[in-house]
N, C-alpha and C positions, 0 to 999 in steps of 0.2 A: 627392915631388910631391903637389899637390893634384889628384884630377884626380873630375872631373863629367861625370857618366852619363847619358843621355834612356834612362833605363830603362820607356818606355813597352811595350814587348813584355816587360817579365821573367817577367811569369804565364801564356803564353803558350805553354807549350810547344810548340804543334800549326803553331805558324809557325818558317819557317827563321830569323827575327830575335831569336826568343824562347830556341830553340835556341840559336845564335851566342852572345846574354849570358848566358847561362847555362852554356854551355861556358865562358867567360870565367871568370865569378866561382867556377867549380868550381877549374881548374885555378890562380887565385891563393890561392885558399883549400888546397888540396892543397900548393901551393910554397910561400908564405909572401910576404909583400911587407910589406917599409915603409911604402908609399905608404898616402895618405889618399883613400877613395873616396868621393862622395856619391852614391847611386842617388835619381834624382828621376823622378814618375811619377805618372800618375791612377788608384791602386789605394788600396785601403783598408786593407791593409797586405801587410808581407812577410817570411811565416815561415821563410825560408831562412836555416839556419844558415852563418856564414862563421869559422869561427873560422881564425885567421892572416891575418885581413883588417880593416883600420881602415877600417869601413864605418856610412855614418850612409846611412839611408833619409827622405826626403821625399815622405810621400803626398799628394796631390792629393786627397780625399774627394768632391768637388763632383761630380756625375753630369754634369755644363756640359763637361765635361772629355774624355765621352767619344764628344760627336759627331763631325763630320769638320771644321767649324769649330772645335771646341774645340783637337782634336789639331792644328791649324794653328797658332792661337794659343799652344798650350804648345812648340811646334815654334819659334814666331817674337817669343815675346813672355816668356813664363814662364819658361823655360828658359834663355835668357839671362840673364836679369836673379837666376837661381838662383845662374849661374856668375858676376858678378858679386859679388850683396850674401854668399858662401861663400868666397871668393877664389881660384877656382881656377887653376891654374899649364894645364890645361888640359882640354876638354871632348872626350866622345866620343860622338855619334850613330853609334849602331850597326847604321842602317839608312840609307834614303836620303830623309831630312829633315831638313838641320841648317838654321843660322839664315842667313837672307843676310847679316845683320850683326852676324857672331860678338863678343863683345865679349873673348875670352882665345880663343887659338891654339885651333884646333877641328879635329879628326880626324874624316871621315864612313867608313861602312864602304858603299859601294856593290856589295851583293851581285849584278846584273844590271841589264842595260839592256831588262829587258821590254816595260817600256810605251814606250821608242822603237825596240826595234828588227821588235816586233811587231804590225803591223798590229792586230788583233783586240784586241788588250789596251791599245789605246791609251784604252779610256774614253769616257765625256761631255766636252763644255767643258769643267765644272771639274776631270774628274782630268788634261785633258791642258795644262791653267794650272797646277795643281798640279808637275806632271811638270817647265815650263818654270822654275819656282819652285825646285825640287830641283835641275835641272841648273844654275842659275844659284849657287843657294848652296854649288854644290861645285865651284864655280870660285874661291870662299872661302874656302876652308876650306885649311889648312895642311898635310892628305896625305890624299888620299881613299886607301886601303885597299878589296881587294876580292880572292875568295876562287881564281882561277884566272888562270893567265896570257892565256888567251882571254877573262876578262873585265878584265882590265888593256888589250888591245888592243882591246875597244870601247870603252871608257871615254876612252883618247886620241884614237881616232878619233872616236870622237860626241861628245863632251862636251869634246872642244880643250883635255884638259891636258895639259901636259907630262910626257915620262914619270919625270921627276923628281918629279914632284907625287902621282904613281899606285903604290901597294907593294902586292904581292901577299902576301898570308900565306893562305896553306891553312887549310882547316880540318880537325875531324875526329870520331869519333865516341866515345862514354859507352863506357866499359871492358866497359858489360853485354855489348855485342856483341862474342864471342870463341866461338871454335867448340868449348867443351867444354860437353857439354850437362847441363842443370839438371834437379835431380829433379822439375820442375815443367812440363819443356817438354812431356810426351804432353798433361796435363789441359789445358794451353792450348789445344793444338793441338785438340785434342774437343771443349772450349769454343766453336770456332771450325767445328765439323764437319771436319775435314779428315781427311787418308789420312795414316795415322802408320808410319815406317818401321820404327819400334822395337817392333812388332808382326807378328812372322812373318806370324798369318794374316790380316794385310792385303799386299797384294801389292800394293796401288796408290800410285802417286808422284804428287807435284805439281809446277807450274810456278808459281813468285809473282810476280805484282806487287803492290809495294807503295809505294804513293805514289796522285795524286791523278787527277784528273779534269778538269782542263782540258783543250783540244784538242794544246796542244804538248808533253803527255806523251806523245801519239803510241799512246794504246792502240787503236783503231781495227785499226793495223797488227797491232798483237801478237796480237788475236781473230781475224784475217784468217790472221798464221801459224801459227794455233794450228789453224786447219781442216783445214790438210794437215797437222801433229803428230798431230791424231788422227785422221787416216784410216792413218797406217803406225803408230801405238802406239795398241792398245787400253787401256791400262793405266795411262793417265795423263790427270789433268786439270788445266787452269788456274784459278786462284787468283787471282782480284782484287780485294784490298785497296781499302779508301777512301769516303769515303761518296760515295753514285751522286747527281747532281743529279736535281732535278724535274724537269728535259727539256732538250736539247740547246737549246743556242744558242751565238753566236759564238765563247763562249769554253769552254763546257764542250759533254762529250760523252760521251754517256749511254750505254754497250755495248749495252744488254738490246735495242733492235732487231735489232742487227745479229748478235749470238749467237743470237737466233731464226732470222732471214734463215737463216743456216749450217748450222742444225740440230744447236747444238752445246748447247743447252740442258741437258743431261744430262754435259755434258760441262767446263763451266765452271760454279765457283762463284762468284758475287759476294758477298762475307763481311762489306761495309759498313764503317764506322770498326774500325781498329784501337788498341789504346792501346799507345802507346810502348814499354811495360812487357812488353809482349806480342810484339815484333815479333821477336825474338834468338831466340825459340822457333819459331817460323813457318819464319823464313831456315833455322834448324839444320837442319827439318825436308825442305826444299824440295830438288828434284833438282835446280833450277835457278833463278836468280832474271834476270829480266829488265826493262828500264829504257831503252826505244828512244827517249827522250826528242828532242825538236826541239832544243831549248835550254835549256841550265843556265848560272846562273853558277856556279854547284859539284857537286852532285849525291849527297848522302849517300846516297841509297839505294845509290848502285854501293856505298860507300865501306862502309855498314854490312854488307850482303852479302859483300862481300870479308873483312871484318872475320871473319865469323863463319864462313868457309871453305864459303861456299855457290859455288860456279862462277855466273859472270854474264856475262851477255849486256847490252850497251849498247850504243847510237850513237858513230859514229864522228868527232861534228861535236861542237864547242862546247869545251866544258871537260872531257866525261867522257873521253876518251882519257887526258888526265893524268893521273887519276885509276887508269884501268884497271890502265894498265903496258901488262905482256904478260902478265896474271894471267887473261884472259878474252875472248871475243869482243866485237870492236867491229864494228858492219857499220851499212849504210846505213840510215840510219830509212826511207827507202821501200820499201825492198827486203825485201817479206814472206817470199818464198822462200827469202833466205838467212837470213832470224830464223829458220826454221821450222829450216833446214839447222843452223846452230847451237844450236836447242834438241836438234834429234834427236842431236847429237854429243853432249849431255849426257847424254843418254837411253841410250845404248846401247854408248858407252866409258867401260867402269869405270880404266883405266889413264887417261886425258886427264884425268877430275871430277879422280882422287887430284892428277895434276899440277896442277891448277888450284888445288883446296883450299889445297895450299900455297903457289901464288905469290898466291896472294889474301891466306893472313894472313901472308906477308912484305910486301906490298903496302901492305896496312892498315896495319904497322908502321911505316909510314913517316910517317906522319901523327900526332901527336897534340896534346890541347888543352894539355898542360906548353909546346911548341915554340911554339904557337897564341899564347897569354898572355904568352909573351915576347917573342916579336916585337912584339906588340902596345905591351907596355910601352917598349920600343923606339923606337915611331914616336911614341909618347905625348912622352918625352924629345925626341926630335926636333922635333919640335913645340913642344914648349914653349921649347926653345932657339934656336929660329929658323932651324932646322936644314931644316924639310917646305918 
């Protein structure tokens, strides 16, 4: 097959869509494939080696390219006409922006229904014309793809496709995260200020979060359960990852008020942007890692913590239970008392962590991007056979 890429996210690490193709093009480059790839995109270029991949790259140079008109345009106009005058057998928007009028059988990967199913994030006018635009063009598209089975049943429900039309494929996480620890993980960790346990006389542990800062990451609650954690453990603080916004508003949410409010200031660190590179050291490190998210449509931080045999704490709503298993606490994202209940069970049962650690990296096991990419190529076939 010939198949054409909207490689608009691939330099993009720090986004889940960037992530997503790039787990992609790892794990065909690792297995080997026949097929023919085009990666097309407004970058000026890209030095990712693919050897076992017949891949030609199509840069976009034009800075015109990278407003939110432009990306509309290479989403509705460019990009087709790529998949065209290239002859592709079939195209893959790997996020949620294909063309309304695909011109070769088109596969979209609809990672979440945020911006319809969440209030706050629904945007101005033009991202919620945008939005109607997207849902409209994946009623087009030949097998919309997306990463959990709770977000396969919004997508039928809100977006009225057929569940024929809708495949779920998991995703999963870079080999770095695995729980034997790297001669590099303490200097990370000190890089970062933290309590190192690979240090007798440090005696103190942390709690991580690591991910973002909007409102429906639900950190609010986690500083709220962390007040009562540390009124019964002296000995431990929380750890949160991410860079902190300029100030709260509808969609993001700023902690450092409300860690003042509690008087926990001394007691939690806010450690800003982490780099990807950096995050397998952190987890290794942490007593516990927690993630009480509102909604996800996948949710790698469970998936990378599990990975790396840290014990995790999650919500028990959306997609991250799949993910979980029975490798970890799932409990209510409102419910501070039993995050708090939960952290402290990490805190203080050394036989429960050991059991966890291991059903966390049988858990993780169970996901990878080899499985990922072939399914993928899969629905690719499908698609292009008139099969989606």
């Amino acid at each position: 097959m010939r198949i054409a890429i909207n490689a608009w996210f691939l330099n993009q690490s720090g986004t889940g869509s960037g992530q997503y193709l790039q787990g992609l093009l790892r794990a065909w480059s690792e297995c080997g494939t026949e097929h023919q790839f085009l990666l097309a995109a407004p970058l000026d270029d890209y030095d990712h080696d693919l050897p076992g991949v017949q891949a030609e790259f199509w840069p976009f140079r034009s800075s015109r390219w990278r407003s939110n008109l432009g990306k509309l345009l290479f989403e509705q106009v460019a990009f087709p006409r790529i998949c065209r005058r290239w002859g592709a057998d079939v195209a893959h928007v790997p996020y949620w922006g294909s063309p309304l009028r695909p011109p070769v059988p088109t596969v979209v990967t609809i990672h979440d229904l945020i911006p319809l199913l969440l209030p706050a994030y629904r945007g101005s006018r033009l991202v919620q014309l945008y939005t109607r635009l997207a849902s409209a063009s994946a009623r087009r598209a030949a097998l919309a793809l997306t990463d959990s089975l709770a977000s396969k049943r919004d997508i039928e429900q809100h977006l009225r496709l057929p569940p024929g039309q809708v495949r779920c494929i998991y995703l999963a996480v870079d080999d770095r995260f695995d729980p034997q620890p790297a001669p590099e993980d303490s200097a990370i960790r000190l890089s970062y200020g933290l309590p190192d346990p690979s240090k007798p006389a440090e005696a103190s542990r942390y709690v991580l979060y690591l991910a973002g800062h909007d409102v429906r990451k639900n950190v609010a609650t986690l500083v709220e359960a962390f007040a009562t954690v540390a009124q019964a453990d002296d000995d431990v603080v929380l750890v949160i990852g991410g860079k902190l916004p300029a100030r709260d508003d509808p969609v993001l949410f700023d902690p450092r008020p409300l860690v003042d409010a509690l008087g926990l200031s001394d007691r939690v660190r806010l450690i800003g942007w982490v780099d990807e590179a950096d995050k397998p050291a952190l987890l290794r490190g942490a007593a516990c890692a927690v993630f009480a998210s509102r909604y996800e449509g996948f949710g790698l931080p469970v998936l990378e913590a599990l990975a790396c045999g840290t014990p995790m704490i999650t919500s028990d709503i959306s997609s991250l239970p799949e993910l979980l298993g029975d490798a970890g606490f799932a409990v209510d994202p409102d419910d501070a008392q039993g995050l708090a209940g939960a952290i402290l069970a990490c805190l203080v049962d050394g036989s429960l962590v050991a059991e966890l650690k291991q059903r966390g990296i049988e858990q993780a096991a169970r996901f990878s991007w080899a499985q990922t990419a072939r399914q993928t190529l899969d629905a690719y076939a499908e698609a292009a056979a008139g099969k989606g």
